[in-house]
Structure formats: C-alpha cells, structure tokens
C-alpha positions as MATLAB code, in Angstrom:
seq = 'XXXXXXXXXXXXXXXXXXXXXXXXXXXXXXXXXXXXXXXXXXXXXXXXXXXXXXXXXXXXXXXXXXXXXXXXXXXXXXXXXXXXXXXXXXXXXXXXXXXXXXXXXXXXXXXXXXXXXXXXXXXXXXXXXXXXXXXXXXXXXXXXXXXXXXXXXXXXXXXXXXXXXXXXXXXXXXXXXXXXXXXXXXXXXXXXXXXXXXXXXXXXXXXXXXXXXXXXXXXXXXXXXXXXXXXXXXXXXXXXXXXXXXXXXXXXXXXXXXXXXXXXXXXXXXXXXX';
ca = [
    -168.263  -82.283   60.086;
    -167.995  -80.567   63.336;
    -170.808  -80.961   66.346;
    -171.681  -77.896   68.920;
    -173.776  -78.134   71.414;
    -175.077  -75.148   73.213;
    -176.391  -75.794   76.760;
    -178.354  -72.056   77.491;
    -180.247  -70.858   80.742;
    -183.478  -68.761   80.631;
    -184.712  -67.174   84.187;
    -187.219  -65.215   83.473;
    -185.573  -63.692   80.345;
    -187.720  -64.890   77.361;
    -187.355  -61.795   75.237;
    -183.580  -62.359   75.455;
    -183.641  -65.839   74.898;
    -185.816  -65.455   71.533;
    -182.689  -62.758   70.316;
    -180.200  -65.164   71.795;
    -181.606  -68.081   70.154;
    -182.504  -65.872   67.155;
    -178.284  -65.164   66.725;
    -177.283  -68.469   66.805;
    -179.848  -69.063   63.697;
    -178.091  -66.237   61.524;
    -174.622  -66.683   62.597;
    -174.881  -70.581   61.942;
    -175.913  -70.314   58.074;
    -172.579  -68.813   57.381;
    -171.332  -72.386   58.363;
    -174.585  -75.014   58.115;
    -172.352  -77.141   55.289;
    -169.246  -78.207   57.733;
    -171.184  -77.758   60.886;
    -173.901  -79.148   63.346;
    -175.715  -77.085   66.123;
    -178.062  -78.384   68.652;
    -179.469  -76.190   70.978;
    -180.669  -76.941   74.065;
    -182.380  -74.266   76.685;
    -182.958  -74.744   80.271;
    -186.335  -73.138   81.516;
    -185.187  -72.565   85.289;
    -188.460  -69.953   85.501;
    -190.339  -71.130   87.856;
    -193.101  -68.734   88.048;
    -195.165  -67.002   84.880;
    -193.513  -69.229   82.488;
    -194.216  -70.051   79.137;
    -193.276  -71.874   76.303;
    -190.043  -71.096   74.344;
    -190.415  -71.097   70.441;
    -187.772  -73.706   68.958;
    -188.532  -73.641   65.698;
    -186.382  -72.727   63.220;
    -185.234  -73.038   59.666;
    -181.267  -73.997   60.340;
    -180.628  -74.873   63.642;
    -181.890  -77.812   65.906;
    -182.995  -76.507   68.888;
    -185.100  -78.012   71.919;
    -186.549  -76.423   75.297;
    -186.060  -77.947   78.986;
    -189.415  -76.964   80.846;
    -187.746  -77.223   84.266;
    -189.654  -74.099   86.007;
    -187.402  -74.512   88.990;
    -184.101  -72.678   89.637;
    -181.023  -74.362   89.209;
    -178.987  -71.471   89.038;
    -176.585  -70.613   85.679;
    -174.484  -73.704   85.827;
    -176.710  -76.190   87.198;
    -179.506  -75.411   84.511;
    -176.983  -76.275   81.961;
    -175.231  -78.884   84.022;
    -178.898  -80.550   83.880;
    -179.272  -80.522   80.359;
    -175.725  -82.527   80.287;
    -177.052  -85.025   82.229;
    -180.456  -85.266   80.822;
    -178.633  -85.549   77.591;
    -176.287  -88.494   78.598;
    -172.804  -88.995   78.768;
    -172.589  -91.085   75.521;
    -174.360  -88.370   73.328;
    -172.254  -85.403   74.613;
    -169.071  -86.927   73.698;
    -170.355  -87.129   70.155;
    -169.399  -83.196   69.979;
    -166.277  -81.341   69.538;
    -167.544  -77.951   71.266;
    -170.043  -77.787   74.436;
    -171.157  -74.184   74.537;
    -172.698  -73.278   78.121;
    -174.251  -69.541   78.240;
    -176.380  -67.401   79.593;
    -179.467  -65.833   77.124;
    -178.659  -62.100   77.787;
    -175.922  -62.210   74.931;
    -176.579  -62.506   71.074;
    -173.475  -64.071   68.576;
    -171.528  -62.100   66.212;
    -172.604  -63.206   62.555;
    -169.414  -64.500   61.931;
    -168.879  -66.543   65.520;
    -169.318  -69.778   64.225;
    -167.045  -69.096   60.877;
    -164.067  -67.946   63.379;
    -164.867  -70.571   66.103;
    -164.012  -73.164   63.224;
    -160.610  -71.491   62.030;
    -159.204  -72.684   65.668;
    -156.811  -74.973   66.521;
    -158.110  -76.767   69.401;
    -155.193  -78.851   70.127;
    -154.075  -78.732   74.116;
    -157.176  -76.467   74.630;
    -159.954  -77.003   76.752;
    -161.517  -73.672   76.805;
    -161.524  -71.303   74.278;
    -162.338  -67.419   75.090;
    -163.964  -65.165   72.868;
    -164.277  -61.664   73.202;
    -167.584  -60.737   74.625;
    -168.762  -56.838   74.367;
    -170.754  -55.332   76.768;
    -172.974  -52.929   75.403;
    -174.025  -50.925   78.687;
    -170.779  -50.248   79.060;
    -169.968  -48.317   75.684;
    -168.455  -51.486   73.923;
    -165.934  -52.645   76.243;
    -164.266  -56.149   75.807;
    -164.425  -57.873   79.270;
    -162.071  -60.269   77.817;
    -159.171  -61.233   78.566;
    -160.775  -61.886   81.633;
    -157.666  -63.107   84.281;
    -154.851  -63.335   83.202;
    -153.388  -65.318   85.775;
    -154.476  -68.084   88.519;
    -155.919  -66.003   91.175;
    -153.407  -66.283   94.708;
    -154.985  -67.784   97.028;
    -154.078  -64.308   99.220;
    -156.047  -62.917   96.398;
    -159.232  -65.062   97.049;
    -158.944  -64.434  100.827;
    -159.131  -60.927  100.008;
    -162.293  -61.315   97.996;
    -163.767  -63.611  101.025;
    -163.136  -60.733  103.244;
    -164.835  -58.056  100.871;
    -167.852  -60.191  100.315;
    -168.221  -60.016  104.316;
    -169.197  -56.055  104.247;
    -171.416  -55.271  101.191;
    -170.627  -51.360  101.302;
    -167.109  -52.467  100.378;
    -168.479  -54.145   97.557;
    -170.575  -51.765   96.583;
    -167.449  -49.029   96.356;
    -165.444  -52.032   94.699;
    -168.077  -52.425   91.865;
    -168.345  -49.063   90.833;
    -164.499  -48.496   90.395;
    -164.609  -51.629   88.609;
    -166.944  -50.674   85.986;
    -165.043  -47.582   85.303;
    -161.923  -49.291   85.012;
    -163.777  -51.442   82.619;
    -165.163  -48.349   80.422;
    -161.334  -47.427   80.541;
    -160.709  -50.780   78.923;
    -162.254  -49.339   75.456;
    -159.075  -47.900   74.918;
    -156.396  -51.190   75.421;
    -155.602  -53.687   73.113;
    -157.500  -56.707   73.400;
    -156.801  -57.845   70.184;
    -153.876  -60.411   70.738;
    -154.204  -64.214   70.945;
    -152.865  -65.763   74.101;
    -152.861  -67.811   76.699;
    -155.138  -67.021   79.988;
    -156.573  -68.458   82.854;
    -160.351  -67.862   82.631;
    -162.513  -65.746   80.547;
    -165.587  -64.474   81.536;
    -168.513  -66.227   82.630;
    -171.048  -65.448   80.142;
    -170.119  -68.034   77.692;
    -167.751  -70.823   77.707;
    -166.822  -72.881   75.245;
    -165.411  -76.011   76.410;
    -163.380  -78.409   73.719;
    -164.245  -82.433   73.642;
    -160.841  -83.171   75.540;
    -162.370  -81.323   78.867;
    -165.612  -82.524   78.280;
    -164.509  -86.176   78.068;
    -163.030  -86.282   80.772;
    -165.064  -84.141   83.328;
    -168.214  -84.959   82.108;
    -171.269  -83.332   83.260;
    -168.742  -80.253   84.341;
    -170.629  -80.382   87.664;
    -170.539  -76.845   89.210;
    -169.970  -77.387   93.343;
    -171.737  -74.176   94.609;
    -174.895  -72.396   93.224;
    -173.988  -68.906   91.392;
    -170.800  -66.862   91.065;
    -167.401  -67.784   91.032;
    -167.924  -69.960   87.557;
    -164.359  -68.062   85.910;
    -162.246  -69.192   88.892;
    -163.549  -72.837   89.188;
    -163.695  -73.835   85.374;
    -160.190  -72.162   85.170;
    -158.723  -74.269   87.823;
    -160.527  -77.035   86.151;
    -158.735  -76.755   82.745;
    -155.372  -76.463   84.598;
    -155.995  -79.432   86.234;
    -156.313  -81.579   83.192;
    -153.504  -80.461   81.849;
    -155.188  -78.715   78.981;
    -155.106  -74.552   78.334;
    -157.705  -71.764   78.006;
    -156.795  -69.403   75.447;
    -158.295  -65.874   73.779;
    -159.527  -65.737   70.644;
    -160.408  -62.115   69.721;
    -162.079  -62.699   66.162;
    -164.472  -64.809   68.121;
    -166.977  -62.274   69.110;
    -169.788  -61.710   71.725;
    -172.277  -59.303   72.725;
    -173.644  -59.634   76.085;
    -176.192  -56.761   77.759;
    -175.557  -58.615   81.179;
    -176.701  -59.190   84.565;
    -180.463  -59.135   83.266;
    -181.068  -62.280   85.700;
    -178.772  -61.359   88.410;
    -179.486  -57.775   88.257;
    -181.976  -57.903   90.404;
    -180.675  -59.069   93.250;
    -179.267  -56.838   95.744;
    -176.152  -56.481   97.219;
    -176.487  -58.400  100.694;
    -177.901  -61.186   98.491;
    -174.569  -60.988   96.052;
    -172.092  -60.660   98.817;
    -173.127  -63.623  100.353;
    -173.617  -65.696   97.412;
    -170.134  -64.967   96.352;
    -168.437  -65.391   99.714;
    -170.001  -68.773   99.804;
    -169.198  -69.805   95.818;
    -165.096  -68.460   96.880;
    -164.751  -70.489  100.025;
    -165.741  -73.931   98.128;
    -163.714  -72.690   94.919;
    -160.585  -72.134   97.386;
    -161.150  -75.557   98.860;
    -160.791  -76.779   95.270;
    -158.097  -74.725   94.344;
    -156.101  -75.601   97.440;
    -156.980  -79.823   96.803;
    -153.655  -80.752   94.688;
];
C-alpha cells in the first residue's frame, strides 16, 4: 500500500485551507483501498489565528499551531522535522504545497499509475483559474544559465522593470491556453505551488531544507534533483487547480523584488557549487 504525506502552509488563508484540505478528502476516496494520506498543515499565522478543523471521514489529517512565519518552505520544512527523519522515510510521496490550490478528483488515481523509477519530482499540471485556465506547467524546461539568473538579479534591482516584466508574463501565460501541454516529458522544475517529491529524494536530502526565505523554490529544488542524479518529469493527467498568490499577493513590488534578488543570489551560489 502506498504512503503520501502532504506537508501544507496556511498564512492567513483559512477559507482556502478548509477547500484545500476539503479536495484532498474527495479526491482520496477514489483510492482509500491501495493508499495512505496523512496530512499535515503548518499554521505560520501569526496574528488572528484560529483553529483549523482536521476532522474528517477518510483522510488523517493534523494541524501545526506555529503562529509565526516561516515562510512557504520553511513551514513545511518544519513539519519534516517535527515529524522525524525515521517516520518520513516510511512514505513513497512527500507532497509540499501551498493551501490556495484544491486537487483534481482523480489526482490521487493518476498520481498512482506513475512510474517513479529515476524520478525525484514528479510535475503535475496545475491550472490557474484567474488566468482563464492556463496550465503553468511545464514550468522550465531547461536548467536556467547562469547568464540567465544574472539577468533576473539585475531585474529584481529596479522594481518598474519588474513590474513591466510581470504583466507581459501573464499575457504570455493567457496565450499558453492555446499550446499543447499535454505530453509527458522530462523537465527541470515545475512550478512552485506543489511538489511532489518521490522517497529516493527524500531519503537522501532529508528535511529538503530551503536556504533562503521565499521565492526561487522551482530553481533550487530543480538543481536539487539534478544533483542526485534523479529526474523531474510532467505528468499532465495529474491535475491541479491553484487561484494563486492569495498569501503573497499582498505584498508589493519593492518587497518582491528584493525578496527574489536575495532567494537568486543564494540559489546561484548553489547552482554554481559542483
């Protein structure tokens, strides 16, 4: 019988994180006789919090009551660890997410159809709703240049740039509705919404320790997979819907510029460290 474990992050997104966690209940009873889930949410709110309801019919599921912010990866880095090395090898799929998605009924069913030989993370496709349906995955293709990354740094420096850079990004993205995302095959990172990391990574990078605070996540873990040897790879049937940026979205551009420069100079440090 197979194990997942899904490591989530709530910041001050409760109503998302009762339809997140209220997805993974439906989409598991397609597969509750070959599988086990245990979900585990990290509480980074550290203001106006409250409780999270874990109780439900299918699904184990348990709340974190941090109320401080770790950030994305470090809230779920923190379950790992509370969690212990020993038990999180006992599962064949670590999940780490944010709560602004919800699961496709069938994720679970097609998650379980793949061949997770030589893989360390496996890519679903992950709609985004605001954005009239649009698959943001594949994410990259290819390992980023480190030319490529300076370029970033650079952009990250001047915010206006960024600014222009993000809206002819999102329409390139709307323009995505019309390619064809539909092929297995291999990549380099998906997008950071949701990964879901096979035992072989896990085992060996245990508690996938994150080295800067937020942003950047694709890049890093990407690098990470290459560098044990193992592949990430796109699985379209594996689907995802995410309404995005509902913690992040708040923070303005300044903020995100230099939160990004910062994550891309460590993550080139890395990159560069063969």
């Amino acid at each position: 019988m197979k194990k997942i474990l899904i490591a989530c992050v709530n910041y001050n997104t409760y109503d998302y994180t009762k339809k997140y966690l209220d997805s993974i209940e439906k989409a598991f009873i397609n597969v509750k006789d070959v599988c086990e889930i245990f979900v585990c949410v990290a509480d980074n709110t550290a203001i106006n919090f409250t409780d999270i309801d874990c109780n439900y019919s299918n699904i184990s599921c348990k709340s974190f009551p941090y109320h401080k912010n770790y950030g994305y990866m470090g809230g779920a880095v923190k379950i790992l660890e509370d969690l212990g090395e020993t038990y999180v090898n006992t599962f064949d799929y670590v999940i780490i997410s944010n709560v602004d998605i919800e699961l496709d009924y069938a994720f679970f069913t097609e998650l379980l159809r793949v061949d997770s030989t030589g893989l360390g993370w496996i890519v679903p496709s992950v709609y985004r709703t605001q954005l009239e349906m649009s698959n943001e995955n594949p994410f990259l293709l290819s390992r980023p240049s480190i030319n490529k990354l300076n370029a970033y740094i650079l952009m990250y420096t001047f915010p206006k740039l960024y600014d222009i850079y993000g809206k002819i990004h999102a329409e390139k993205q709307i323009a995505k509705i019309n390619e064809n995302c539909e092929v297995e095959r291999y990549i380099f990172a998906g997008m950071g919404s949701i990964f879901i990391f096979t035992k072989e990574l896990i085992h060996n990078n245990y508690p996938m320790t994150f080295p800067c605070f937020m942003y950047g996540e694709e890049i890093y873990y990407g690098e990470l997979v290459r560098k044990a040897n193992l592949k990430t790879k796109f699985f379209p049937n594996i689907k995802v819907y995410d309404v995005g940026g509902v913690s992040t979205g708040s923070l303005g551009s300044k903020r995100k510029c230099s939160m990004n420069k910062d994550s891309l100079k460590i993550i080139k440090k890395y990159m560069l460290s063969d």
